[in-house]
C-alpha positions as YAML, in Angstrom:
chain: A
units: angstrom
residues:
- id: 1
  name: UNK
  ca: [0.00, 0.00, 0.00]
- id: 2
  name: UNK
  ca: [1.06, 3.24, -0.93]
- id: 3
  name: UNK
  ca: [0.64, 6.82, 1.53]
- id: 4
  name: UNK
  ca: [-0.94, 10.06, -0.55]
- id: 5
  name: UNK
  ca: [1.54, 12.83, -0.38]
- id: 6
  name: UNK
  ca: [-0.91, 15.21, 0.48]
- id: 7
  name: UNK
  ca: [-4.25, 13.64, 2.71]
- id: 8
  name: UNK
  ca: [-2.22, 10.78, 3.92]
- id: 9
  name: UNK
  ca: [-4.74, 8.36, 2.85]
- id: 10
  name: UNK
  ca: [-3.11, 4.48, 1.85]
- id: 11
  name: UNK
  ca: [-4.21, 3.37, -1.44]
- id: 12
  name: UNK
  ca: [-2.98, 0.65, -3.94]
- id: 13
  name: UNK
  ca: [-1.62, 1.60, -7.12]
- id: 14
  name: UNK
  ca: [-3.32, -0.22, -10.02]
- id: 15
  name: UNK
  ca: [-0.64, 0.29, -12.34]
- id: 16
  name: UNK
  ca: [3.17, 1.08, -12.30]
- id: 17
  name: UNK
  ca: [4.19, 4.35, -13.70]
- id: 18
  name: UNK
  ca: [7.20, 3.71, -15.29]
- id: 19
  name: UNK
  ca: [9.31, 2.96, -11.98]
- id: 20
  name: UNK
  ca: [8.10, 5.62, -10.40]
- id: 21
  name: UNK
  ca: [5.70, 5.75, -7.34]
- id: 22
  name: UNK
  ca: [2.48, 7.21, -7.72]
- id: 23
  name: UNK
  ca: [2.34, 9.57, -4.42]
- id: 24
  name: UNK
  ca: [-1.47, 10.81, -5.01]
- id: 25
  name: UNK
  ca: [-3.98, 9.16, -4.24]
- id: 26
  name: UNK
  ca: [-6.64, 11.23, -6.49]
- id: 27
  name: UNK
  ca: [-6.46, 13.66, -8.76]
- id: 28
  name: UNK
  ca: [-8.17, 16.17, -6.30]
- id: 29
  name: UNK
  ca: [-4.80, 15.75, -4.36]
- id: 30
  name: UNK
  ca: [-2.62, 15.66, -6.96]
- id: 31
  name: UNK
  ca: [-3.94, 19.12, -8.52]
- id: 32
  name: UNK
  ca: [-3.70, 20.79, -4.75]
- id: 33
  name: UNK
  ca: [-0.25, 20.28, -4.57]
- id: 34
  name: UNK
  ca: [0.57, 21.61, -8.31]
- id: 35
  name: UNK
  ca: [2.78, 25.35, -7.91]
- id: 36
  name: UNK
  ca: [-0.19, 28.29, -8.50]
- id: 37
  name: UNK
  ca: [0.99, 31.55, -9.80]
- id: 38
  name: UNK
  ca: [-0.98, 34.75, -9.52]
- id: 39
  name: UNK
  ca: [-1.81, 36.93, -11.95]
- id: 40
  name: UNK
  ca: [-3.72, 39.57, -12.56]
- id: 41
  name: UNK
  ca: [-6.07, 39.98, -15.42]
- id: 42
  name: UNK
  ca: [-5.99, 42.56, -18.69]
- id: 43
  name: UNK
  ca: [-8.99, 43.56, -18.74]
- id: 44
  name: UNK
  ca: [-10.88, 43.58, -15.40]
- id: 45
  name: UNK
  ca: [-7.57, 43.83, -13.47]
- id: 46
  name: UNK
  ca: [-8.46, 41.02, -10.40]
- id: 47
  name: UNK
  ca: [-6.13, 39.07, -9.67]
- id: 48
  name: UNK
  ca: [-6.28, 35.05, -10.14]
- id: 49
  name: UNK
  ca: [-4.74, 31.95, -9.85]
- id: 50
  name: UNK
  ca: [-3.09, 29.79, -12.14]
- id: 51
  name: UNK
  ca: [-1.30, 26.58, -12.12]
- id: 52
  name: UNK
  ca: [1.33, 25.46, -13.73]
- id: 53
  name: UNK
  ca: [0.46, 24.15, -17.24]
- id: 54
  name: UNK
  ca: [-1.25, 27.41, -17.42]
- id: 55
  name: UNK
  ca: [1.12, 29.67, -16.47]
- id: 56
  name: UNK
  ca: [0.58, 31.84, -19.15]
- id: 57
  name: UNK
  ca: [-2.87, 32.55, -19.28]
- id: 58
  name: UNK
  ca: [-3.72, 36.53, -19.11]
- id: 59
  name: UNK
  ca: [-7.77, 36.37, -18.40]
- id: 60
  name: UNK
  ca: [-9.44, 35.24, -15.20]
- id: 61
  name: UNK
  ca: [-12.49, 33.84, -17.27]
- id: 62
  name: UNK
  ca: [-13.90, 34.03, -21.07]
- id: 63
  name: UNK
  ca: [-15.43, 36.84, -20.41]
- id: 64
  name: UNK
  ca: [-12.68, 38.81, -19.85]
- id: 65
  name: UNK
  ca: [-10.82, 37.65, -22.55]
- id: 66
  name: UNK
  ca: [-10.54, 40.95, -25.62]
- id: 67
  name: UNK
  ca: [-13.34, 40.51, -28.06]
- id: 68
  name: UNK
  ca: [-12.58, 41.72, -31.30]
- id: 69
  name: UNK
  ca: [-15.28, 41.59, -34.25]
- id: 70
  name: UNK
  ca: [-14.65, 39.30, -36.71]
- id: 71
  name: UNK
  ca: [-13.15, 41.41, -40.06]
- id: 72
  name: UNK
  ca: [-15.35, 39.56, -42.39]
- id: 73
  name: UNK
  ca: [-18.57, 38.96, -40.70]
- id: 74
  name: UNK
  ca: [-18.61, 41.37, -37.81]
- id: 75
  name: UNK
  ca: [-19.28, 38.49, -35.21]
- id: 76
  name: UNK
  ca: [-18.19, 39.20, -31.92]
- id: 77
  name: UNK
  ca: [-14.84, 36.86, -30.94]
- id: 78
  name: UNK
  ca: [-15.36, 35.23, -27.82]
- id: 79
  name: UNK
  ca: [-12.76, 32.59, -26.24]
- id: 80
  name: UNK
  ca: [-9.54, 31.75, -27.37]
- id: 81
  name: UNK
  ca: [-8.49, 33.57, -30.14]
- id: 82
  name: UNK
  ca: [-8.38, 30.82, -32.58]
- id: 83
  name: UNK
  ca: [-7.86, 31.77, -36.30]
- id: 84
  name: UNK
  ca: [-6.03, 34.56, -35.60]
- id: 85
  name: UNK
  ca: [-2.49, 35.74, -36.95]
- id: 86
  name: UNK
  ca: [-1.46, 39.32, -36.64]
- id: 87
  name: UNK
  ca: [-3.94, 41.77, -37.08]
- id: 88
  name: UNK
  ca: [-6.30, 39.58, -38.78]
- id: 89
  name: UNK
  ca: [-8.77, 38.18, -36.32]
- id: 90
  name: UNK
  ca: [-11.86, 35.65, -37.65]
- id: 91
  name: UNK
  ca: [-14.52, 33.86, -35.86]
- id: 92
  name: UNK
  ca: [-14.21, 30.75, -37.76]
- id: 93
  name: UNK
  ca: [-12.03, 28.53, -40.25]
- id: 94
  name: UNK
  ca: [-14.30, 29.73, -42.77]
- id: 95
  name: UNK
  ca: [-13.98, 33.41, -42.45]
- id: 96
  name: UNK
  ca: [-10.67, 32.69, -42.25]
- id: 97
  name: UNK
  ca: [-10.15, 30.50, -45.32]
- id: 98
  name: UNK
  ca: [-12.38, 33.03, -47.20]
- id: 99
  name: UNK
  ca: [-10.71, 36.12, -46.98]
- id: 100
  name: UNK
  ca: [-6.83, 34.56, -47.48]
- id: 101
  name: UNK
  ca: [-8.46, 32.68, -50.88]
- id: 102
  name: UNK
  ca: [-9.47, 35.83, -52.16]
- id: 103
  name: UNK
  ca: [-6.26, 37.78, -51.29]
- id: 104
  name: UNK
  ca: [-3.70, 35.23, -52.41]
- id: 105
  name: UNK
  ca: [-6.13, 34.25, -55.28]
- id: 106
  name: UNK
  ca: [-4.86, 35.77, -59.23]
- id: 107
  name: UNK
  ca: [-7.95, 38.03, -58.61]
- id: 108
  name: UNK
  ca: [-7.01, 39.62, -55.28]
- id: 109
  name: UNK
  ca: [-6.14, 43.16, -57.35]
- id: 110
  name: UNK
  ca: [-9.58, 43.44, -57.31]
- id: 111
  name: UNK
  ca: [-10.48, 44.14, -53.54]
- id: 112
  name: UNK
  ca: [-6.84, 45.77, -53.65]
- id: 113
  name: UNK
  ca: [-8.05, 48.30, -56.31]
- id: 114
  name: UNK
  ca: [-11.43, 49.22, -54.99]
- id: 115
  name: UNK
  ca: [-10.26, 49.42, -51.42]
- id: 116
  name: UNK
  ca: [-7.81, 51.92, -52.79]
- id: 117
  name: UNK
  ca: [-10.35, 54.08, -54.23]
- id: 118
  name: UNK
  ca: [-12.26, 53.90, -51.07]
- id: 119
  name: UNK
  ca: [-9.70, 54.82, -49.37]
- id: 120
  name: UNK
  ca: [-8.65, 57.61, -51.72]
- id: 121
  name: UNK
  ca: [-12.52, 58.95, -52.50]
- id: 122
  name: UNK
  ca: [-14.60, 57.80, -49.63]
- id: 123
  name: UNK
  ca: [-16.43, 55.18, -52.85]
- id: 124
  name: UNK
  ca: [-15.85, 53.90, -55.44]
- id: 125
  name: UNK
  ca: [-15.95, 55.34, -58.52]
- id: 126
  name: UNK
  ca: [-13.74, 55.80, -61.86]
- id: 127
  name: UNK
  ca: [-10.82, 57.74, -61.11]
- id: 128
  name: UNK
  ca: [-10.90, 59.36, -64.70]
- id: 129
  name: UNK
  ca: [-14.74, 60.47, -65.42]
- id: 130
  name: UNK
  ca: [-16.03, 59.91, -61.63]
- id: 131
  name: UNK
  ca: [-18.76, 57.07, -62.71]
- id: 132
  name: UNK
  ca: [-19.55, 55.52, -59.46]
- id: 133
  name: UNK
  ca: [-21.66, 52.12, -61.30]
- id: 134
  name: UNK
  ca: [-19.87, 49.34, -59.68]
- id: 135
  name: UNK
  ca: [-21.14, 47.05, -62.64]
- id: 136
  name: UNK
  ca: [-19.08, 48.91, -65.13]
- id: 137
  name: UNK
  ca: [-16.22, 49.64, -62.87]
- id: 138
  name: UNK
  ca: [-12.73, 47.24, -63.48]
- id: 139
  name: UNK
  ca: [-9.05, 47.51, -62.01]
- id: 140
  name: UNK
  ca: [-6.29, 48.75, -64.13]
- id: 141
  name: UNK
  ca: [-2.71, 47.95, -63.57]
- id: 142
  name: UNK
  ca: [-0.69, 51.38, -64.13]
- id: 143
  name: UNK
  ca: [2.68, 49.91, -65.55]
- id: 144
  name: UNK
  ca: [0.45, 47.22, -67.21]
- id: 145
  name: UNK
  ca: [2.22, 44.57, -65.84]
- id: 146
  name: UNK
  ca: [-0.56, 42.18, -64.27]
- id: 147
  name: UNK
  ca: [2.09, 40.34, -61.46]
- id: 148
  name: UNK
  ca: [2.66, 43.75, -60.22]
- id: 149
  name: UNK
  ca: [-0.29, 44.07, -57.56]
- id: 150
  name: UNK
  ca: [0.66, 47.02, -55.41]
- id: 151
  name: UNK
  ca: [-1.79, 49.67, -54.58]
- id: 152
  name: UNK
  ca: [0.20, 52.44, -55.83]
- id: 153
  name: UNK
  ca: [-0.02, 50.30, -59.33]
- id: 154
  name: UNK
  ca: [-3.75, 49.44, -59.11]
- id: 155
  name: UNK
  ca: [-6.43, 52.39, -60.64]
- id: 156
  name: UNK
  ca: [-9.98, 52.23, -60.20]
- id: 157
  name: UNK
  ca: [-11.68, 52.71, -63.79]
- id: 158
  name: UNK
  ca: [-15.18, 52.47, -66.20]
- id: 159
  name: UNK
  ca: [-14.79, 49.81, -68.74]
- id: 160
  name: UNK
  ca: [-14.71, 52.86, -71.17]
- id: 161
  name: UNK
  ca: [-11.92, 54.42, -69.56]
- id: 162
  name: UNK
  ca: [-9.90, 51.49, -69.68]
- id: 163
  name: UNK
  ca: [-10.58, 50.52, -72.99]
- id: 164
  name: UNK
  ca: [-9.41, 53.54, -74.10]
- id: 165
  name: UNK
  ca: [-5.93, 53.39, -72.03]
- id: 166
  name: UNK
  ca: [-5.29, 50.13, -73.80]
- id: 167
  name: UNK
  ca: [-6.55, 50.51, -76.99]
- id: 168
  name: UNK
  ca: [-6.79, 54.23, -77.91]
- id: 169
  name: UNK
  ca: [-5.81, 55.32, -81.24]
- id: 170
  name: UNK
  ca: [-3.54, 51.96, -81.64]
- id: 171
  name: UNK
  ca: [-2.66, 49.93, -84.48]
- id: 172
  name: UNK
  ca: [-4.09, 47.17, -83.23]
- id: 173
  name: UNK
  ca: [-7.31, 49.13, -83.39]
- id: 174
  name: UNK
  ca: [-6.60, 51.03, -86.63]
- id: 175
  name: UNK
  ca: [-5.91, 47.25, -87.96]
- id: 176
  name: UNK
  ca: [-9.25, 45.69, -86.00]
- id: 177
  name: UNK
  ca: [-11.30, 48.49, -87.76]
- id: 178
  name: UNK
  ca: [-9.69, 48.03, -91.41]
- id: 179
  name: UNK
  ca: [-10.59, 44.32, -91.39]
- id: 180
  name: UNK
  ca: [-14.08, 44.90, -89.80]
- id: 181
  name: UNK
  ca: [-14.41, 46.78, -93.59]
- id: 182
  name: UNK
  ca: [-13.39, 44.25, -95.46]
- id: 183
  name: UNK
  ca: [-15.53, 41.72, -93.56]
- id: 184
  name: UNK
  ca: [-18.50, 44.37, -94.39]
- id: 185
  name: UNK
  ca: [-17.61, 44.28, -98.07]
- id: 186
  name: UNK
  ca: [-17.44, 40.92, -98.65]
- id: 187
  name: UNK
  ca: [-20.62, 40.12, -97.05]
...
């Protein structure tokens, strides 16, 4: 028979632990006798205790822990901070997963470009002829390199505007509109 450590109690271990003794009888015991730190909390400021495989907690209960609103939904956060990294905070895996498809996506100029004419007009609108129809409005790429992404290289503009960046008074339109002719004369 074995003595508990802590209530003095004899009890018979069931199993060995590896060659060493088991000294608690229970896990009540066991847990009583475990080092307790205390801390006070961020936000309410009480102070708490905490044992040692939790050494670093900050919050005396859920409540207290900082509740941030989800950036996609709005939801209120509440308990561990779970899909967060950095400043981005999300309520679930599937805000989460949402919002880092669409930014790492081929397409993520897109949000890029109108939140840069938010941010530049207070909407968004053509940056050329100030048409504020978001079904007509595209993203142009200012050095017209399409890998470049950067806001400074991203332009909010109407589908006229930016045909007429691209294609203008070109040859390739001079040329589209000679053969458009010729397709109109032999029909």
């Amino acid at each position: 028979m074995d003595k508990c450590k802590i209530c003095d109690n004899e009890f018979k271990r069931k199993y060995p632990r590896g060659g060493q003794r088991k000294i608690y009888c229970s896990k009540k015991c066991r847990y009583s006798d475990t080092p307790k730190y205390e801390k006070t909390c961020k936000t309410c400021g009480k102070t708490f205790q905490s044992i040692f495989l939790t050494k670093n907690k900050e919050y005396c209960s859920l409540a207290c822990i900082q509740r941030h609103p989800c950036q996609l939904c709005g939801k209120i956060i509440t308990g561990r901070l779970k899909f967060q990294s950095g400043d981005k905070k999300f309520c679930t895996r599937k805000c989460s997963n949402f919002v880092n498809r669409t930014l790492n996506s081929k397409l993520a100029y897109m949000p890029n470009g109108f939140a840069k004419s938010i941010k530049d007009h207070g909407k968004i609108k053509c940056n050329r002829c100030d048409i504020d129809d978001i079904s007509v409005l595209v993203v142009h790429h200012r050095d017209r390199n399409r890998k470049n992404n950067s806001p400074e290289n991203l332009e909010t503009l109407c589908s006229n505007c930016h045909h007429r960046i691209h294609w203008g008074n070109s040859e390739k339109r001079i040329k589209c509109i000679q053969l458009a002719h010729m397709i109109v004369n032999h029909i």
